[in-house]
N, C-alpha and C positions, 0 to 999 in steps of 0.2 A: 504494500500500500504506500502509495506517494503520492504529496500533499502539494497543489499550484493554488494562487491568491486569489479570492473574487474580483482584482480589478487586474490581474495577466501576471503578474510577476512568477517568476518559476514558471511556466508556463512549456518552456526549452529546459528546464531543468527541475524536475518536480524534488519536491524534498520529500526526505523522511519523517519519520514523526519525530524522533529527539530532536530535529534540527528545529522545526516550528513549536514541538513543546515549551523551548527556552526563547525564539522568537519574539512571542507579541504580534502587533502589525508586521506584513510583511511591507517589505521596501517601499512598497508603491501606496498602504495606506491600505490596500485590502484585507482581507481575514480569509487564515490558511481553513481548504475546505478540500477532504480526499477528491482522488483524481473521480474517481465514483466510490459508489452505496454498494458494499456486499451484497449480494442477495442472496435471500436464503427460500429455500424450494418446502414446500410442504412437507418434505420427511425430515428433513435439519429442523424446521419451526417444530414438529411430532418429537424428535428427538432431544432438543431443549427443555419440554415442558414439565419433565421431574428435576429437573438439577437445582442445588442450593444456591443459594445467591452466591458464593464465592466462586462454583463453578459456571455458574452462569455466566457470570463477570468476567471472566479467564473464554468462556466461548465468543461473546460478543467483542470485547477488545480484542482478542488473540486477530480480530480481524481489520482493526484499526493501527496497531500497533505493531510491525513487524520487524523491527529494528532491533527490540530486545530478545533475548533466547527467551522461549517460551517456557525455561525452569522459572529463569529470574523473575516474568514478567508474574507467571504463578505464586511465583515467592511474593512478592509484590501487593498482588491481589490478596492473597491470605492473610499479609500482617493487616492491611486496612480493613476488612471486613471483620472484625472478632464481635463476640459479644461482649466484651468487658468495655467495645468503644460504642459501640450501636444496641447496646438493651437485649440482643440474642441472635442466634445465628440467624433468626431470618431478616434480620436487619431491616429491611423493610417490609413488614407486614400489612395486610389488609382486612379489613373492618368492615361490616354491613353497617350501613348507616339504616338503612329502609327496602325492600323487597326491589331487588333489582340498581341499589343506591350503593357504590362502594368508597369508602375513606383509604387512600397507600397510605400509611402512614411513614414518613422518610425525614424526620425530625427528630430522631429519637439521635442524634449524635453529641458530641459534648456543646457543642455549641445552639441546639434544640431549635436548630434549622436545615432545610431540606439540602442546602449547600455543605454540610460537611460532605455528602455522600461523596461529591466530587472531589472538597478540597481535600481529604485526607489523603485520598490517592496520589493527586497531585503533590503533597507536600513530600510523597515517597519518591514518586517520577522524580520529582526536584533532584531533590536527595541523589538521588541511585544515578540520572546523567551527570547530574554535574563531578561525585563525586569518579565516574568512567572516565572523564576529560578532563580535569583535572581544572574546575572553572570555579569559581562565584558568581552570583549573582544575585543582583538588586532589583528586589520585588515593587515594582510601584502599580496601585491598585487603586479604584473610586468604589465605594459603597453609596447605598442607600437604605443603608441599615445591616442586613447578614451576612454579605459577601465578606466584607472587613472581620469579622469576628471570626466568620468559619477560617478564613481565610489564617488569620492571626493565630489561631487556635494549632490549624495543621503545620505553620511554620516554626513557632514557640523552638528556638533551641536547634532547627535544624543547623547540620555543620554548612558552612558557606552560601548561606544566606540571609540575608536584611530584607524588612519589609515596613515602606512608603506607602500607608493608605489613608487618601485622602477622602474626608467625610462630607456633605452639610451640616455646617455651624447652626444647632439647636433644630436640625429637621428627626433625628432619632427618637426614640422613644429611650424613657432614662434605662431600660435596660440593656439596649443594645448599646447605650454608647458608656455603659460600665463595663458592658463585657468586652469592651475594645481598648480602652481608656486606663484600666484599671491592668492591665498585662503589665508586670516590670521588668520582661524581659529584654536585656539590650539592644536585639535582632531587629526589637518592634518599634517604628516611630508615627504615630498616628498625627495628622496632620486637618486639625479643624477649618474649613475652607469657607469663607464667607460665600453664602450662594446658595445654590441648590445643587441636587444629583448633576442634574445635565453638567453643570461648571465646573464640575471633579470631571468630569468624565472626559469634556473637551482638554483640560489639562492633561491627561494621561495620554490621550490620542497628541495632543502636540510635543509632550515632551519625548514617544516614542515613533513622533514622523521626525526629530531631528539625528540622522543619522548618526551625526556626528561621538555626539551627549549619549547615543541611544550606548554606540560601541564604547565610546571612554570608560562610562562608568558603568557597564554590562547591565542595562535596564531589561527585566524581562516583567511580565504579568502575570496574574492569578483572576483578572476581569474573566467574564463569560467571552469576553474576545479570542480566550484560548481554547481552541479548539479540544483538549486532552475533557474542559470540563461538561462541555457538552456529550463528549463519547461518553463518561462517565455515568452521565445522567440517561443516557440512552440504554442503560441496563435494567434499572427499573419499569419502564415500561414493556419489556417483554413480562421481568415481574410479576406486575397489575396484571397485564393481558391473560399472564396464564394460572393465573389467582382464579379470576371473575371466570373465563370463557367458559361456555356450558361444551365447547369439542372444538381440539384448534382447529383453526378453518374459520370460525363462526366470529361475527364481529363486534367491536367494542368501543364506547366512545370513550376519550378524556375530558376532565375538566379541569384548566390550568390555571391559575391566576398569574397574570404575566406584566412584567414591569418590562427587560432588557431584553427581555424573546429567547431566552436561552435556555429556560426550563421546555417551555413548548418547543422551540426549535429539533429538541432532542426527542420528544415523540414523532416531529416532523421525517428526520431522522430513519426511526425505530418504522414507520410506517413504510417509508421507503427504501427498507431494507426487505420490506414483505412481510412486515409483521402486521392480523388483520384490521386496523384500527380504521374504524368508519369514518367519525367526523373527532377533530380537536376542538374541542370548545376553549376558546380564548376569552378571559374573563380583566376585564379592566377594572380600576375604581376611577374617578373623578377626570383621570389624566388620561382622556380614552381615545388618543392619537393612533393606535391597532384597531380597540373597536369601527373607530370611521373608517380606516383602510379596508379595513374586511367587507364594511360597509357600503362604500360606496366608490373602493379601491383608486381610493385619495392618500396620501400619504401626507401632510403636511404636520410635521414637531412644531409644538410652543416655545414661544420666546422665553427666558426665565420668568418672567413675569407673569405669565398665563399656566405656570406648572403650580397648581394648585398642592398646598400641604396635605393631608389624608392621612384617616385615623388606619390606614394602609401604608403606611409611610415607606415599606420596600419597594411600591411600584409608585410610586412619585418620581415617574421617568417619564420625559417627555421623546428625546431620542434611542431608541432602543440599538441598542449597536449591532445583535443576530439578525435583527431585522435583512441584513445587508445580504447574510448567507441565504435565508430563504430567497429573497430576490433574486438570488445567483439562478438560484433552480428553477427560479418563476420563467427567468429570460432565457431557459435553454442552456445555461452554463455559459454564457457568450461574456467574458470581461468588456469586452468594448460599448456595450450596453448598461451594463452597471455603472462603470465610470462617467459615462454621458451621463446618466439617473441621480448618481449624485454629484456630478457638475451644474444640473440642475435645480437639485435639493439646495446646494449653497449659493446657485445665484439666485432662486426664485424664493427660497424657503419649503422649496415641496416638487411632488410630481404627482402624475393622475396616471393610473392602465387603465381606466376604461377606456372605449375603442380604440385599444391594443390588439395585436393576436396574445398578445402574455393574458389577457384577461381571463380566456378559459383555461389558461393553468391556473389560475389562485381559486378556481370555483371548483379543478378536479382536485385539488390539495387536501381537502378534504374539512378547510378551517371554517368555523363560524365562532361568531361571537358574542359579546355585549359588555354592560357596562351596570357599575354596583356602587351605589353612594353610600355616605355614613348611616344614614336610616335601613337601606338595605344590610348594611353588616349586624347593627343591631337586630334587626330585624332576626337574620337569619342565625346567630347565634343562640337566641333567645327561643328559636323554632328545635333547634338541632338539640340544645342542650334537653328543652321540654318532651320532644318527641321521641329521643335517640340516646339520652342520656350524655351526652357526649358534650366537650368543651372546644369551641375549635377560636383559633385565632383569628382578625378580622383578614388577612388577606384570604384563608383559606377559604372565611364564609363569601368571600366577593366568588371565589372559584365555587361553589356549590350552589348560590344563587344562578349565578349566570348557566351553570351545566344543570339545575332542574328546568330551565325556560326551555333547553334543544334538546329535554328526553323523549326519547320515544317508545313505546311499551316494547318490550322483547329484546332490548338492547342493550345490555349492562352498561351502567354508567359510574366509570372510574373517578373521583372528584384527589386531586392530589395537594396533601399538606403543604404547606409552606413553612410552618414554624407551631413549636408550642406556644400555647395561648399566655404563660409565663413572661411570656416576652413582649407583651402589652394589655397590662394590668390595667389603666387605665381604661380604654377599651373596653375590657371583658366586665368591669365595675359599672360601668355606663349601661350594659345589656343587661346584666345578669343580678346585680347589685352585692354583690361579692366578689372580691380578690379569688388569681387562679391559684390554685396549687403552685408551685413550685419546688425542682428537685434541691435537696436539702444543701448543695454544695453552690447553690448560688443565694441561700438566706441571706446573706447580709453584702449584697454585691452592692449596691450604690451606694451600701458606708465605706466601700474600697478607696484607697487614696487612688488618684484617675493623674494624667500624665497626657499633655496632647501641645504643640504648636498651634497656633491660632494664624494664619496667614489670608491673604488677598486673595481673591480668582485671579491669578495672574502663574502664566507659569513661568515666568524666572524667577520668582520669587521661589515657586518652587523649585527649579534647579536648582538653584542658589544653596537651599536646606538638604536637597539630596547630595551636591558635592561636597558639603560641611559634614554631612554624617555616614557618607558612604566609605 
């Protein structure tokens, strides 16, 4: 498997995975995406459907990853998947919500977000290339809440590695930005950024389009821009699929809650590898710049100023960065058409497929969507908790709201976590009129002494910090 850029680079020269694992952007500003989707035939999807998640994990990479000996990459796979890190071997389990209604649950990691699934891994890939090649490397990352924690979490102590994650200044909820804030390990430098999500994120995209700064100070990412985290995440939906399905073959929908497109992307993914997934239901809150695309297959992101705060505050994203790969696939895999698209995006603020021929790709993709406000999230916590006994978070309830509006009778509907409900107390106190549980080793997290830079939306000021502490 070798990996070329959605806007042509590598194109004469595909790479491997270690090469774009350590990457980031590739040279030209695109995002590394396999040359093609494995496919897998009816008797390999037959023959995955008893395997435990670590050997599942080991069959679906073994097919993205071929660069590693498949002992190591095994090895690999084992130590991230344990139950002492993820609650039990089946790491990600599934839950009836309601007759035909399922909950994956993929929160259960130390950081009690859907993103360790990926960064754990990732923080071993780190590991395990850099330490073959004999590299370091400087982790510069933008959250909007989990990415940064899971993130922090999987790097904590790795040998030859530092990690730069820049936040929104006062957009977190107090406990994600204790669980980020409050690390005192020297590895980790969190960097509070006046703005919003989008403002971190166009920071990270410039400071790793300057080639220069990118090679000096060996900048790589842990953003959904890296391709390892998306493959990662494409293991649990065969998971789900083969939890729910009543005989593989038979089909199944998802419900995502999506901010950067990278959680959905990776069922996008899983689907077009031949796994039988009908329709992805893509669930916004407030900032529903995907809903209208899917909608009315417009694509235009908000200024910072029109990116509204939300008591969902992980998808308080106005430009979704995977959005890019899906569009690779929309236009036929043609880089020269993506880069017009978004040569367009930044001179006009947007583009439209409708009366495209790419339109009846995004209608066969299989997406639909919608969109979930704060009375919705109350709403639907207050319903789940009542009906189903169950506590779920507010991004999750936007993903379960929007995936009951596209059920259809006979169709299992997968609805997939985002985070334990722990993790916006606030929130769950507004629905429910009680505090969530939480696990006993985060009781006194925001009495932790916290630790962060307070800087400008500007990125030299950022450089400036990364070559002071790199």
């Amino acid at each position: 498997m070798r990996y070329v850029s959605t806007r042509g680079a590598w194109t004469d020269d595909p790479q491997p995975f270690s090469a774009i694992l350590l990457e980031g952007l590739a040279p030209d500003g695109g995002l590394a995406m396999p040359q093609s989707y494995p496919r897998l035939a009816a008797g390999e999807l037959a023959a995955l459907a008893p395997l435990g998640y670590r050997e599942l994990a080991f069959a679906v990479l073994s097919r993205f990853i071929t660069d590693i000996p498949a002992a190591d990459l095994k090895a690999l796979i084992d130590r991230t998947y344990t139950a002492a890190t993820f609650g039990s071997d089946d790491i990600t389990p599934v839950s009836l919500l309601a007759p035909g209604l399922h909950l994956l649950h993929v929160s259960n990691g130390p950081t009690l977000a859907f993103k360790d699934i990926a960064l754990q891994l990732l923080g071993n890939l780190f590991e395990y290339v850099l330490a073959k090649e004999g590299r370091e490397l400087n982790i510069l990352g933008a959250t909007s809440g989990d990415t940064g924690s899971s993130a922090e979490y999987a790097m904590r102590g790795k040998r030859g590695i530092r990690v730069f994650m820049l936040s929104p200044q006062g957009r977190m909820s107090p406990f994600q930005q204790a669980q980020m804030y409050s690390l005192p390990d020297p590895n980790i430098h969190n960097l509070a950024i006046d703005g919003v999500f989008d403002d971190c994120q166009d920071i990270v995209k410039a400071v790793s389009g300057d080639a220069e700064f990118k090679a000096r100070w060996k900048i790589g990412t842990v953003n959904s821009i890296n391709w390892a985290r998306v493959a990662a995440q494409v293991v649990y939906y065969f998971k789900g699929y083969f939890a729910v399905a009543r005989a593989v073959g038979d089909p199944v929908d998802f419900a995502v809650p999506s901010g950067n497109f990278g959680n959905i992307l990776a069922g996008h993914v899983a689907k077009s590898m031949g796994l039988p997934i009908r329709r992805l239901v893509l669930a916004t809150n407030e900032n529903d710049v995907l809903d209208e695309f899917f909608r009315s297959l417009r694509y235009r992101p908000r200024g910072t100023a029109e990116t509204h705060a939300t008591s969902s505050p992980s998808m308080d994203i106005s430009k979704a960065s995977n959005f890019e790969r899906y569009v690779f696939d929309v236009v036929g895999r043609d880089p020269a058409v993506v880069r017009a698209l978004w040569q367009r995006l930044d001179r006009e603020g947007g583009f439209d497929l409708s009366g495209t021929p790419y339109a009846a790709n995004v209608a066969a993709s299989g997406f639909v969507s919608g969109m979930s406000t704060h009375a919705d999230r109350l709403a639907t916590i207050r319903d789940v908790a009542a009906q189903c006994g169950v506590v779920v978070d507010p991004h999750t309830a936007d993903g379960i709201k929007v995936g009951r509006e596209h059920r259809q009778d006979g169709v299992p509907l997968v609805c997939i976590e985002t985070a334990l409900p722990a993790k916006f107390a606030a929130t769950i106190h507004e629905a429910l009129g009680r505090d969530p549980g939480r696990p006993s080793a985060y009781a006194d997290l925001e009495l932790r002494p916290q630790r962060c830079e307070r800087l400008p939306a500007d990125a030299a000021q950022v450089k400036a910090f990364i070559a002071a502490h790199a």
